[in-house]
C-alpha positions as CSV (number, residue, x, y, z in Angstrom):
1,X,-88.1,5.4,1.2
2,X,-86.8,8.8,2.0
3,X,-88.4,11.1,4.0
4,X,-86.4,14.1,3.4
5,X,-87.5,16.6,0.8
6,X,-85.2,16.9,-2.8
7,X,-85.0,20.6,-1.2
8,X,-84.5,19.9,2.1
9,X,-80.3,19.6,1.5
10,X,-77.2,21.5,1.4
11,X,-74.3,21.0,-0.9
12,X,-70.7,20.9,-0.3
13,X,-68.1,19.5,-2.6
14,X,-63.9,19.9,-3.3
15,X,-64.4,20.7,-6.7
16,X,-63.9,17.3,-8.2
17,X,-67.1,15.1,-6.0
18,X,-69.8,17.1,-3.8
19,X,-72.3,15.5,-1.3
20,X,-75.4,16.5,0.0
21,X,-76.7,16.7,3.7
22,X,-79.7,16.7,5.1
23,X,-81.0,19.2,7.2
24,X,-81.4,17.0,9.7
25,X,-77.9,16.0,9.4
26,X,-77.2,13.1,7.1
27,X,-74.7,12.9,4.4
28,X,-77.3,10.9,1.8
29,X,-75.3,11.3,-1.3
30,X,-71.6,11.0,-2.1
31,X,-69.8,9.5,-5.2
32,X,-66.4,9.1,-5.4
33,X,-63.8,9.5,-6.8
34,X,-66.1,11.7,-9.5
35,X,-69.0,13.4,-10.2
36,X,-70.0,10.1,-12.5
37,X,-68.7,7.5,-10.0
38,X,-70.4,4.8,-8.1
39,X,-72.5,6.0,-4.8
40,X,-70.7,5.9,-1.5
41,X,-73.9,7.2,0.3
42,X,-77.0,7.0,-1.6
43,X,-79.9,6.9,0.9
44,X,-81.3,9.4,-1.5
45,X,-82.4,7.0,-3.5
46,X,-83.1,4.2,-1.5
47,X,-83.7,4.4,2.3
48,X,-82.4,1.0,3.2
49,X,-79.8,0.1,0.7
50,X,-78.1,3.2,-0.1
51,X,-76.4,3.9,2.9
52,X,-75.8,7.2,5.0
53,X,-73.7,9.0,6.6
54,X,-75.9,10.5,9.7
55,X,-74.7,13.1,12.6
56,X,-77.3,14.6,14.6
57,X,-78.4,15.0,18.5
58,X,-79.9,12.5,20.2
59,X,-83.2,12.3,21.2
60,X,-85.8,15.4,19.8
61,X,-84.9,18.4,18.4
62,X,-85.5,20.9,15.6
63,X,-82.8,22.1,13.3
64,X,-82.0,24.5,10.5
65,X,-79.6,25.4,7.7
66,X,-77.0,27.8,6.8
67,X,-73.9,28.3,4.9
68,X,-70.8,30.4,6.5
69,X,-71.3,33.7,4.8
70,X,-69.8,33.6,1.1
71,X,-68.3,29.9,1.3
72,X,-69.5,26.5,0.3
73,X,-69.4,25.9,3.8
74,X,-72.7,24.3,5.7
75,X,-73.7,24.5,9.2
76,X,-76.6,22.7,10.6
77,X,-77.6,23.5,13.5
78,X,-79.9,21.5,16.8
79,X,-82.0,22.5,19.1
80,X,-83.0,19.9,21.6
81,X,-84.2,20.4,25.6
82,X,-80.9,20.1,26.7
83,X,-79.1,22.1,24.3
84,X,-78.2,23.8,21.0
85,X,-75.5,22.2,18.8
86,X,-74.3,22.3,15.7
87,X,-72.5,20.2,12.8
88,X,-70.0,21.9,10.2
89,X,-69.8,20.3,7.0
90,X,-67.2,21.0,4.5
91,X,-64.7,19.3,2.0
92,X,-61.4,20.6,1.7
93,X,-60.8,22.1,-2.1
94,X,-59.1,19.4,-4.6
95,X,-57.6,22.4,-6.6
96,X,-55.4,20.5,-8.6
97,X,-55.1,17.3,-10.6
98,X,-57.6,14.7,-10.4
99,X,-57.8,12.5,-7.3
100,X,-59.0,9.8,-5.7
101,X,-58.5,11.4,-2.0
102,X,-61.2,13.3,-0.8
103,X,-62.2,14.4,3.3
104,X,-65.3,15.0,4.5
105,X,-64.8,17.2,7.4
106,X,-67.6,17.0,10.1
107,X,-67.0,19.7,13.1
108,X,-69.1,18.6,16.0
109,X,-70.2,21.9,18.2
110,X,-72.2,22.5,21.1
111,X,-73.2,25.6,21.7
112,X,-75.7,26.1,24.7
113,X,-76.1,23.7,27.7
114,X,-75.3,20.2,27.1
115,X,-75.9,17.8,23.4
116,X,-75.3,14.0,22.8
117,X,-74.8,13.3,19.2
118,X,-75.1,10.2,17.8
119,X,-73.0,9.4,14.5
120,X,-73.6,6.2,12.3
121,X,-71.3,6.0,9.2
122,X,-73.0,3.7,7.0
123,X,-71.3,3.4,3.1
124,X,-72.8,1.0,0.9
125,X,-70.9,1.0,-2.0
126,X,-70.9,0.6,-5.9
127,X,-74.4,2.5,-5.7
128,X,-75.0,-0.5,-2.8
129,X,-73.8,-3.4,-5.0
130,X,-70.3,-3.9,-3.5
131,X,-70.3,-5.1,0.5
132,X,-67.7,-3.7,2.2
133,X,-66.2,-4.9,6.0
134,X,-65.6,-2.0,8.8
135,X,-62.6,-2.6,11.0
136,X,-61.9,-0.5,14.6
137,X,-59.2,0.7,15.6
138,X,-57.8,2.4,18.5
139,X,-57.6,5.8,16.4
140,X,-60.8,5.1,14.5
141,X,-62.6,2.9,12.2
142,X,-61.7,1.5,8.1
143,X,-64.2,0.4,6.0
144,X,-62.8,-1.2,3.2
145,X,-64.4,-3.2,-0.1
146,X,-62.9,-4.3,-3.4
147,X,-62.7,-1.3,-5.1
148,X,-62.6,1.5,-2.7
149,X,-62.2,2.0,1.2
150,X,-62.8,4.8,3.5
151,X,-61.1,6.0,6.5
152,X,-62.8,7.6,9.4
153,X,-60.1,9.7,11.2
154,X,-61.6,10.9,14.9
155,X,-60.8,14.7,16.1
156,X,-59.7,14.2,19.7
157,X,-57.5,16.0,22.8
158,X,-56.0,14.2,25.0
159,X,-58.5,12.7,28.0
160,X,-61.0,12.5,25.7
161,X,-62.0,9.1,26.4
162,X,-65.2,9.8,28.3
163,X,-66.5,12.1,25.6
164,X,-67.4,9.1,23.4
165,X,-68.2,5.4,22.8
166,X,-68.1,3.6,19.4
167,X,-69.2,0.5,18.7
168,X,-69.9,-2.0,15.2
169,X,-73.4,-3.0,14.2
170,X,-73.1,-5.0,11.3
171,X,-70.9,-3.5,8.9
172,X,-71.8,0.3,10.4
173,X,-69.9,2.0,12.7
174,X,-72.0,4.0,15.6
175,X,-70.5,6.4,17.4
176,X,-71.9,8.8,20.6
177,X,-70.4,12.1,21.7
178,X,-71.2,13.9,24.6
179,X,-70.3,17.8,24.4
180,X,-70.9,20.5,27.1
181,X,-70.9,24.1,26.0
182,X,-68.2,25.7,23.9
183,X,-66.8,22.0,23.0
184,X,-66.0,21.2,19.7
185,X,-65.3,17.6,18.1
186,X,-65.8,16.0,15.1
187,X,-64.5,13.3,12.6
188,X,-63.0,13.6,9.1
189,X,-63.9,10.9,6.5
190,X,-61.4,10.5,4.2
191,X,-61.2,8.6,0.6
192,X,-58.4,6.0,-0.6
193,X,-56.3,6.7,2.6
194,X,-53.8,4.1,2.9
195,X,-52.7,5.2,6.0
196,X,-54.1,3.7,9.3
197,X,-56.9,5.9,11.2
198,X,-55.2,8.8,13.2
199,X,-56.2,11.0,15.4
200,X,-56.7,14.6,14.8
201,X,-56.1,17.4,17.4
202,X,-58.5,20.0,17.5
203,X,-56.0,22.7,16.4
204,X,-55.5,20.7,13.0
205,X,-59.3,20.6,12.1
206,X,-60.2,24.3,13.0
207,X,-57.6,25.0,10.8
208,X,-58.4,23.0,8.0
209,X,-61.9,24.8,8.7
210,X,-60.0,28.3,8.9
211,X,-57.9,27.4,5.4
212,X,-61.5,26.9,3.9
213,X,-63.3,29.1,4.6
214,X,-60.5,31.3,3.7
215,X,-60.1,29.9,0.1
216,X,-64.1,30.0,-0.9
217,X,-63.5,33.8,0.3
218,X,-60.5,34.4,-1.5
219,X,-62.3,32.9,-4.5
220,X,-65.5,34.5,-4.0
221,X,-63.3,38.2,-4.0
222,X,-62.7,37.7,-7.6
223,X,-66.5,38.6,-8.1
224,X,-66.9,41.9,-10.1
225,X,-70.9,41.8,-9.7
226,X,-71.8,44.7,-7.9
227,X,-75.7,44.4,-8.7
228,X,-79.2,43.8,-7.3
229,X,-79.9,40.6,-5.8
230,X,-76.1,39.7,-4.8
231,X,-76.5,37.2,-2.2
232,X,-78.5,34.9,-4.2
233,X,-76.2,36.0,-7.3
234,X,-73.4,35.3,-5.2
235,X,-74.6,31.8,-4.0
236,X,-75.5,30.7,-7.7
237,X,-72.0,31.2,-8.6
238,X,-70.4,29.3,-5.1
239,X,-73.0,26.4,-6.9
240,X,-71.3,26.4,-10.3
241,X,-67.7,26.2,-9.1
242,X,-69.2,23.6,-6.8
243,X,-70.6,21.7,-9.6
244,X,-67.2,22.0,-12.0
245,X,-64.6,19.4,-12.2
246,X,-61.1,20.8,-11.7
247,X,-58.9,19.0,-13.2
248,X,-60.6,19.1,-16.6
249,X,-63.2,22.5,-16.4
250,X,-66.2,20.0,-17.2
251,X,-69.7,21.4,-15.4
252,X,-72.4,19.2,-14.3
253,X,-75.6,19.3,-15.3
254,X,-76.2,18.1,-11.4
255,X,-74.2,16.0,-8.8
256,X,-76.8,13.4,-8.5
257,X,-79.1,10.7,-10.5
258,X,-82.3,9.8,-10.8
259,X,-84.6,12.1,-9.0
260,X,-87.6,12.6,-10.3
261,X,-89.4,15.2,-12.4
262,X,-93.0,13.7,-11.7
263,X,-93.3,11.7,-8.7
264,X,-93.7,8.0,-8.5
265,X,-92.8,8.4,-12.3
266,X,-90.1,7.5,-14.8
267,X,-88.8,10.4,-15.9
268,X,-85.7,9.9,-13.6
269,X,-82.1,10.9,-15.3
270,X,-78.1,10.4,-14.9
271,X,-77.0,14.4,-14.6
272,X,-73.6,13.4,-13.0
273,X,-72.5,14.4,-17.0
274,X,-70.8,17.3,-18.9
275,X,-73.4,18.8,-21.2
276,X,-72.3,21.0,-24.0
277,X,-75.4,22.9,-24.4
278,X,-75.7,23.9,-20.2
279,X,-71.8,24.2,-20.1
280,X,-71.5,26.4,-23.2
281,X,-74.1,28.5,-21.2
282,X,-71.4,28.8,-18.4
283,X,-69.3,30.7,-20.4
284,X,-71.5,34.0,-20.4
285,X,-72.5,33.9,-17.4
286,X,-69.3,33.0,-15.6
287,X,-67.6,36.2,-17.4
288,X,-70.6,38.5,-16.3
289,X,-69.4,37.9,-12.9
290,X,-65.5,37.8,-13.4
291,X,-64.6,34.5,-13.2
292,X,-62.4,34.9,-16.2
293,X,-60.6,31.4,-15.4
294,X,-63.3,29.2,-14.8
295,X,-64.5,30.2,-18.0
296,X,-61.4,30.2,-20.0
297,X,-60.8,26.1,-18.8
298,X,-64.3,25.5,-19.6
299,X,-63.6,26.7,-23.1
300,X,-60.6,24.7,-22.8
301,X,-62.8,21.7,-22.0
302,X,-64.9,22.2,-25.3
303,X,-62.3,23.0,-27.7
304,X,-60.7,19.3,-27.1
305,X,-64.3,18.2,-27.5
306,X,-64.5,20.3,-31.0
307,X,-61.0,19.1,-32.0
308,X,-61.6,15.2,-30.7
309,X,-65.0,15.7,-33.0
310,X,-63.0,17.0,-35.8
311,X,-61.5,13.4,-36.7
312,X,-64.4,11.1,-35.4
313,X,-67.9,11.8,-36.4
314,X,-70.4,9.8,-35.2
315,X,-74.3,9.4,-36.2
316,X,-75.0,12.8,-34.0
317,X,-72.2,14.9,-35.6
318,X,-68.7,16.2,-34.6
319,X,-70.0,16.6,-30.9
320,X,-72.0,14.3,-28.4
321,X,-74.6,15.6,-27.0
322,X,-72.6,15.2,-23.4
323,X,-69.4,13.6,-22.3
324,X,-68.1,12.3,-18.9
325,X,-66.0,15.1,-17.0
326,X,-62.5,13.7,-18.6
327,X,-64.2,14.3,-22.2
328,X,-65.2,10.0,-22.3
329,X,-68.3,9.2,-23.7
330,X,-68.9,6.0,-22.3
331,X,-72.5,6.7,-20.9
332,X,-74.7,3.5,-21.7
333,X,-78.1,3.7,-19.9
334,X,-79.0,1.2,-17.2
335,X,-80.8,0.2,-14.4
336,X,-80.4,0.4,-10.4
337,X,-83.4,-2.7,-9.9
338,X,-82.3,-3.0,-6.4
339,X,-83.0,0.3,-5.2
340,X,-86.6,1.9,-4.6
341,X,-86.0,5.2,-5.6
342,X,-87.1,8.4,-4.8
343,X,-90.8,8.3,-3.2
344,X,-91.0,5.2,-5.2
345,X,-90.0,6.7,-8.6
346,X,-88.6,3.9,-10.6
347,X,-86.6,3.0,-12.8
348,X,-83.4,4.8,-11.0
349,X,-81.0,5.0,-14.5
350,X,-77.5,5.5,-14.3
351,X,-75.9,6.7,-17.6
352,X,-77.9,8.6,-20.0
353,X,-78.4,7.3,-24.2
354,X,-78.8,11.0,-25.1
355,X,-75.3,10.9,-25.4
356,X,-75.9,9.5,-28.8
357,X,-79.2,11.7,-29.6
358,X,-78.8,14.3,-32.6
359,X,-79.4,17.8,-31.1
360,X,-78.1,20.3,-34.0
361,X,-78.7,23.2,-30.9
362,X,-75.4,22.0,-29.2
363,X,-73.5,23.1,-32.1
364,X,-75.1,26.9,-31.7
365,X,-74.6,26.8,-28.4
366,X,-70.7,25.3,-28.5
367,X,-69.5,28.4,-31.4
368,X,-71.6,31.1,-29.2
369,X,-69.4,30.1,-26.1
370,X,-66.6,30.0,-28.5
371,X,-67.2,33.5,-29.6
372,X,-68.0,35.0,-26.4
373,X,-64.9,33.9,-25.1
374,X,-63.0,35.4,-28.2
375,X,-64.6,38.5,-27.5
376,X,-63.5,38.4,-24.2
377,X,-59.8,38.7,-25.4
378,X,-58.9,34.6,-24.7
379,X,-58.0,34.0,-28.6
380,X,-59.0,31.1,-30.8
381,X,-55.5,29.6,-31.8
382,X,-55.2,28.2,-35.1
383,X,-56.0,24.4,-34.2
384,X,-59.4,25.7,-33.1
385,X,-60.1,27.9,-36.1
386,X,-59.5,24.6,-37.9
387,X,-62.2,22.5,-35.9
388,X,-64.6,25.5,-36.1
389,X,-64.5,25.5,-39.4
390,X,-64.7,21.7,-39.4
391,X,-67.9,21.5,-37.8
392,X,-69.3,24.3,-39.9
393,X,-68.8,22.3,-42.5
394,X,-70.5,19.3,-40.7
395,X,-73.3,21.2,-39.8
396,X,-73.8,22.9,-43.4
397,X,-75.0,19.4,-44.1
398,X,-76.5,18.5,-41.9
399,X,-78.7,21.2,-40.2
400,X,-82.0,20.7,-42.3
401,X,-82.7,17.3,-40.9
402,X,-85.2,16.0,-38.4
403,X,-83.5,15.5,-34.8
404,X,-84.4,14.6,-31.4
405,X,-84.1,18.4,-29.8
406,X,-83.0,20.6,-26.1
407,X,-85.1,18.5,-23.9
408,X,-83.6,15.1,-25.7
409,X,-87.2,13.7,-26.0
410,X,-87.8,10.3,-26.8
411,X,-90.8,10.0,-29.0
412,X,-88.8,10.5,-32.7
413,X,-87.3,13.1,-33.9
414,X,-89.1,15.9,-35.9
415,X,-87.8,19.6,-37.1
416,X,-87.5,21.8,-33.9
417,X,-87.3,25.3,-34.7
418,X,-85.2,26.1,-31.9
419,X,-82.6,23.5,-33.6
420,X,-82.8,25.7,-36.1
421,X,-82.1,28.8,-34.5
422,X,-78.9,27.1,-33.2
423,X,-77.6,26.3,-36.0
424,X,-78.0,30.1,-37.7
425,X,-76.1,31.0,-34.3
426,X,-73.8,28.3,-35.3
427,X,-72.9,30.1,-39.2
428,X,-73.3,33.4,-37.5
429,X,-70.8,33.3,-34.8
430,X,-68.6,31.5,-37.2
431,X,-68.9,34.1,-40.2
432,X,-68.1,37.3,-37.2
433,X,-65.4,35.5,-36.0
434,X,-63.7,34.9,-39.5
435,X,-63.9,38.7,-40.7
436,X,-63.0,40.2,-37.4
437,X,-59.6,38.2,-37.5
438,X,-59.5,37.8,-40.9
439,X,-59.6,34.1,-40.9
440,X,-59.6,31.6,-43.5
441,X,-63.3,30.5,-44.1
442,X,-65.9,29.2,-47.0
443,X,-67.6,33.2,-46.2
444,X,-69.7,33.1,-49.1
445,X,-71.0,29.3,-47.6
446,X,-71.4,30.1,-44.6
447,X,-73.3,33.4,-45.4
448,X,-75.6,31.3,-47.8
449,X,-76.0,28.5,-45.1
450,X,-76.8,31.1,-42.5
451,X,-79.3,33.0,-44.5
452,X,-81.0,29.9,-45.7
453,X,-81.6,28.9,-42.4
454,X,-83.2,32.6,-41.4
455,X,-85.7,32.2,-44.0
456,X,-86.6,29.0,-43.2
457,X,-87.3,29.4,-39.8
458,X,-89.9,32.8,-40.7
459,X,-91.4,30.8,-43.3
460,X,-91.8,27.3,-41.4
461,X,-90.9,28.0,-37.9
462,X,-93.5,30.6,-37.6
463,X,-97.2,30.1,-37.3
464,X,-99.7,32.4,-38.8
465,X,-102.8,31.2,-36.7
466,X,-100.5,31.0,-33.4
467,X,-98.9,34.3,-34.5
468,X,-95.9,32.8,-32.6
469,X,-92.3,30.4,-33.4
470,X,-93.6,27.2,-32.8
471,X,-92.0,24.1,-31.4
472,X,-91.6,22.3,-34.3
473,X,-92.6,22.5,-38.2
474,X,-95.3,20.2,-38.4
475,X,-97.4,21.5,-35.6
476,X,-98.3,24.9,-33.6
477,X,-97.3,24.0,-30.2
478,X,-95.5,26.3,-27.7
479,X,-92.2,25.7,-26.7
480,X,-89.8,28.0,-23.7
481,X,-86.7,27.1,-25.5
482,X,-87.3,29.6,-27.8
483,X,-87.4,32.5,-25.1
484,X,-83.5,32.5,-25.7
485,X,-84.8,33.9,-29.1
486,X,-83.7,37.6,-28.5
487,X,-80.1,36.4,-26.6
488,X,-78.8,35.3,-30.0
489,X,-80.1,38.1,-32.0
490,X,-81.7,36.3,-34.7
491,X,-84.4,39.5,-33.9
492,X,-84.4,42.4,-32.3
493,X,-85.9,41.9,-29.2
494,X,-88.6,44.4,-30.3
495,X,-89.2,42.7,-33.3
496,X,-93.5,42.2,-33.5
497,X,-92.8,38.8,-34.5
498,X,-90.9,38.6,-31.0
499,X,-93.4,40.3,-29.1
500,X,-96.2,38.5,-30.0
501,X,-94.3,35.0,-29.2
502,X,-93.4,35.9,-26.0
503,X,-97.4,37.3,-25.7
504,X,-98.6,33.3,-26.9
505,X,-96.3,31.8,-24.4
506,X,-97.1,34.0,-21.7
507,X,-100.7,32.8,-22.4
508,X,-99.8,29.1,-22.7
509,X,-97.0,28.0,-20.6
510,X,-96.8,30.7,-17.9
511,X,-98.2,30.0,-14.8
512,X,-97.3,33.3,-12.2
513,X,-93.8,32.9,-12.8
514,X,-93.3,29.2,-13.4
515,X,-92.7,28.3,-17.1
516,X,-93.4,24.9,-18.8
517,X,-90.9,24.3,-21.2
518,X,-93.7,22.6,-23.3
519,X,-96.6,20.9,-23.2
520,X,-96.4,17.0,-22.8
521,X,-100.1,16.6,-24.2
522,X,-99.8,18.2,-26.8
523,X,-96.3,17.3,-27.4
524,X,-96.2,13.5,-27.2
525,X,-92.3,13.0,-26.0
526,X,-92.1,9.0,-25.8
527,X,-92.5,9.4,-22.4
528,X,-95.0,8.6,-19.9
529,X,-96.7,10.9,-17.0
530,X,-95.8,14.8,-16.8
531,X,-93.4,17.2,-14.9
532,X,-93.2,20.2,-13.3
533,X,-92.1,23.8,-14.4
534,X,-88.9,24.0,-15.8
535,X,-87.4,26.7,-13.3
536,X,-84.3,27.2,-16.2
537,X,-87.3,28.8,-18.3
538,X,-88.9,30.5,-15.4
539,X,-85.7,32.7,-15.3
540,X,-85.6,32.9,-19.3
541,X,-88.6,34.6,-19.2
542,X,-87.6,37.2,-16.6
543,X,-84.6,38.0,-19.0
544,X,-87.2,38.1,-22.1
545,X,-89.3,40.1,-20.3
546,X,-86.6,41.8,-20.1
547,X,-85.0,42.6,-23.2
548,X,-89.0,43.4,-24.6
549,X,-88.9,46.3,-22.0
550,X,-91.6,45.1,-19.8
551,X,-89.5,45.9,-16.5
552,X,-92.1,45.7,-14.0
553,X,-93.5,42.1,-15.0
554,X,-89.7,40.8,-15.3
555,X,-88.8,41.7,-12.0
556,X,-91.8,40.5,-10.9
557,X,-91.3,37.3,-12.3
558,X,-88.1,37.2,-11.5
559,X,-88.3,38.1,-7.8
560,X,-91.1,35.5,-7.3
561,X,-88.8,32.8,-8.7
562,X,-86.6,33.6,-5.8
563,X,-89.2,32.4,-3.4
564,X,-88.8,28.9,-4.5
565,X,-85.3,28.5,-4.0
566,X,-84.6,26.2,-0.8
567,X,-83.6,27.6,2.4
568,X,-79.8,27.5,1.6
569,X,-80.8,29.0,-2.3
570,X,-80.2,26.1,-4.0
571,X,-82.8,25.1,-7.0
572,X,-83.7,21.6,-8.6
573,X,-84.7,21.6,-12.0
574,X,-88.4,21.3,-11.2
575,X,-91.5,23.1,-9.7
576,X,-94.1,20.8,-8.9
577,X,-97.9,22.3,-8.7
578,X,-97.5,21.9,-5.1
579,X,-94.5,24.2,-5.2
580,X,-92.1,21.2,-3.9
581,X,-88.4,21.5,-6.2
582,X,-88.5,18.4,-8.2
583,X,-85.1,16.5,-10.2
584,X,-81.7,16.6,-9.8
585,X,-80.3,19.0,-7.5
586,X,-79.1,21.6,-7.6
587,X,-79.2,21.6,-11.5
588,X,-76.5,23.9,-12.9
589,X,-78.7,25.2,-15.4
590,X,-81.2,26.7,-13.4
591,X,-78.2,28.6,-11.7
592,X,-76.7,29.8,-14.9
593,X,-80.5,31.2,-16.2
594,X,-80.7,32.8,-12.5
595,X,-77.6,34.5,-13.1
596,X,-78.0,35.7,-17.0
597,X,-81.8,36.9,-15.4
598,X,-80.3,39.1,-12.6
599,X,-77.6,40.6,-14.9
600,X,-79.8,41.7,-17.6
601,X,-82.2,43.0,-15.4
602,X,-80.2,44.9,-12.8
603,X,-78.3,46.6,-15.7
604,X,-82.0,47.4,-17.9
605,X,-83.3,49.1,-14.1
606,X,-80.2,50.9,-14.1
């Protein structure tokens, strides 16, 4: 089992895979060539047949985290007796098409006095299924299995001899590196080579470190955010363009699988996936900060996903619910019964079946993204209009139906209001974008559609006891999802029937600052155990909080959120009680809710 905390890691990536390291060294998740492909490393998960790819000192020591300033570079760093050193982790940037070469670049430092490090590169691939045979060479070390290999390229002057000694136990390669102060060494793992190990000099690797550094920065200058709370702004948006994949503009809900959202429990997802509800929320956020291009491809991404959905409709409607990075939708659930899992938290699923869930939200959230971006100046061209209109067609029959929901629960579907809500975004943004370009559209539909759904949710949605939106029609439970309430302007955000929503969930689900998204008790979800707070709705209600002019409490809440970000500030999904980070990590969504919580706070404080 692992001993390393879900918090306890740093994330690099290339912009098409990412991996996460340890802060006491070890690479103990990788896929590749994707997001969504089979582990390379995946100690995560399991401890002794995941594999690992492990650099630290040897002996005892104590170590901590950084990243360069303003890159997606990471740098932990050793202190032993006889020394302080440090490992450099980074992945050169993929910018371009998709690929199945990737580098892992490891930079081997010692700082003060004199550090041993001891290296064991141990892949186990096909999430451990696939064995693999490791082959030395004079130049370095191959491991190779039927459907990938990897290629361990050593950085070396000449005379280095005496700095190292490598050896093969098993199918692992171990490796030990003697550094005196000021030396710097290291090793570059490399995907799908089919060149022979090499060696590198050490002129090649501190540029490749140098080039870099110097692209995140060059990136990262695009910024136009000029607010409060920049560094942690700042690294939130390094984390998204971490988490999207290039070649196509897809986001991840998370780079990795199966970690858990209750411990020693089963409520352990796939997030390797494109969602369309947490990507559409990219959009807004991405152009609050500038990064006009990341969210033009994502838009991109979704309009094929609009226009693919315009000639094949399945059971959940013109969209699914979330698509591979490349737009597939090949995502049948199963099990990893080999592996332990996380602190025991079994089953570990790869794949996710909400793919084929009904969630009529996605199609709110999909024609908001679409609109912002039209605002925005990118243009809808006339195939879009056309699958707009399609799918607002769709949904005008569709929408009043039971459905499964945001948090894709599992215990039968039911009428959420926040559905709802959605879909009124849905005709809204559909019905603004027609008359302010003058496009062909069933107006006097959609206007019917839209105003149907309003008084549906004020008569059904809302509860006269609770004096609050409820979760669902047929009960008065709470439920955080509908914090985004005021964002889509279904009511002012001074509206008394908003107020005193916000008021009951304040009372129900806030605990400080950490916000349930509902109540599992209450809200039977097909699902056993519990979970933490939801930390996407600990920032949504900083940013309602917000928009009901209750400054002091939203930055409060907001600013004590910050806390429980790791020591790199990277978030999981989850708060546990304890205040551990629990699920995947780092999820996107939190991210994105961080960021829409810093912009609409720093501007209302002025």
């Amino acid at each position: 089992m692992p001993e390393t905390a879900i918090a306890d890691h740093g994330l690099i990536g290339d912009l098409q895979t990412a991996a996460l390291v340890t802060t006491g060294g070890s690479i103990d998740w990788f896929c590749s060539p994707r997001f969504d492909s089979p582990s390379v490393f995946g100690a995560l998960l399991d401890d002794e047949r995941g594999g690992r790819f492990r650099v630290h000192p040897a002996g005892q020591y104590t170590s901590r985290q950084m990243y360069y300033p303003d890159t997606a570079v990471l740098i932990t760093r050793f202190s032993s007796a006889d020394g302080i050193g440090e490992v450099v982790d980074f992945m050169p940037p993929c910018d371009g098409a998709a690929t199945a070469k990737h580098r892992i670049a490891r930079l081997v430092r010692c700082v003060r006095g004199n550090v041993t490090f001891d290296m064991v590169v141990a892949p186990r691939f096909d999430y451990g299924r696939r064995p693999h045979e490791a082959i030395l060479s004079g130049h370095g070390a191959v491991f190779v299995s039927s459907e990938l290999s990897l290629t361990l390229h050593p950085v070396r002057e000449p005379g280095d001899e005496h700095l190292s000694e490598t050896r093969i136990e098993g199918n692992d390669v171990h490796l030990r590196l003697s550094l005196a102060a000021g030396q710097v060494r290291g090793v570059v793992l490399e995907t799908d080579n089919p060149e022979p190990p090499r060696e590198i000099r050490l002129g090649e690797f501190t540029g490749l470190f140098e080039d870099t550094v110097g692209w995140w920065r060059s990136w990262l200058a695009r910024s136009t955010y000029r607010g409060r709370w920049r560094e942690i702004v700042t690294r939130s948006a390094i984390t998204l363009k971490l988490l999207t994949y290039r070649p196509t503009g897809g986001l991840v809900a998370a780079p990795t699988l199966g970690l858990p959202e209750e411990l020693g429990g089963e409520r352990n997802w796939d997030y390797r996936y494109t969602w369309v509800r947490d990507a559409s929320f990219s959009v807004s956020a991405l152009l609050a900060l500038g990064f006009t291009e990341e969210a033009a491809r994502f838009g991109g991404w979704l309009g094929d996903r609009i226009r693919e959905g315009g000639r094949e409709r399945g059971e959940g409607g013109p969209l699914a619910v979330l698509y591979r990075v490349d737009g597939a939708t090949d995502l049948r659930e199963e099990e990893l019964t080999h592996w332990s899992g996380y602190l025991g938290s079994r089953p570990v699923r790869i794949g996710n079946d909400a793919a084929g869930q009904l969630q009529l939200d996605i199609y709110g959230e999909a024609l908001d993204s679409v609109f912002t971006a039209d605002l925005a100046g990118f243009g809808l061209p006339h195939r879009g209009w056309t699958a707009v209109r399609s799918t607002l067609d769709w949904l005008g029959q569709h929408w009043d139906q039971p459905e499964e929901g945001i948090w894709e629960t599992r215990g039968g579907r039911r009428s959420f209001t926040y559905g709802r809500l959605m879909s009124w975004v849905a005709f809204d943004r559909g019905l603004r974008m027609a008359s302010t370009h003058g496009r062909p559209a069933p107006v006097e539909d959609w206007t019917w559609q839209r105003d149907s759904i309003y008084d549906q949710i004020l008569n059904q949605g809302w509860h006269r006891t609770r004096q609050a939106f409820v979760q669902h029609y047929t009960g008065d439970e709470l439920d955080a999802s509908l914090l985004r309430m005021p964002r889509t302007g279904f009511l002012p955000s001074q509206d008394p029937l908003w107020l005193s929503t916000l008021d009951a969930i304040g009372k129900d689900l806030v605990i400080d600052s950490l916000v349930h998204r509902y109540d599992p008790a209450a809200t039977p979800d097909g699902l056993a155990g519990t979970e933490g707070t939801f930390s996407l709705c600990s920032f949504a209600y900083a940013d309602a909080l917000t928009r009901a002019g209750r400054l002091d409490e939203a930055r409060a809440a907001f600013e004590k959120m910050l806390t429980y970000a790791n020591h790199v500030g990277l978030y999981a999904e989850e708060i546990a009680p304890s205040g551990e980070q629990l699920g995947n990590f780092p999820q996107a969504f939190t991210h994105l809710s961080l960021i829409d919580a810093a912009v609409t706070l720093d501007a209302a404080l002025g």
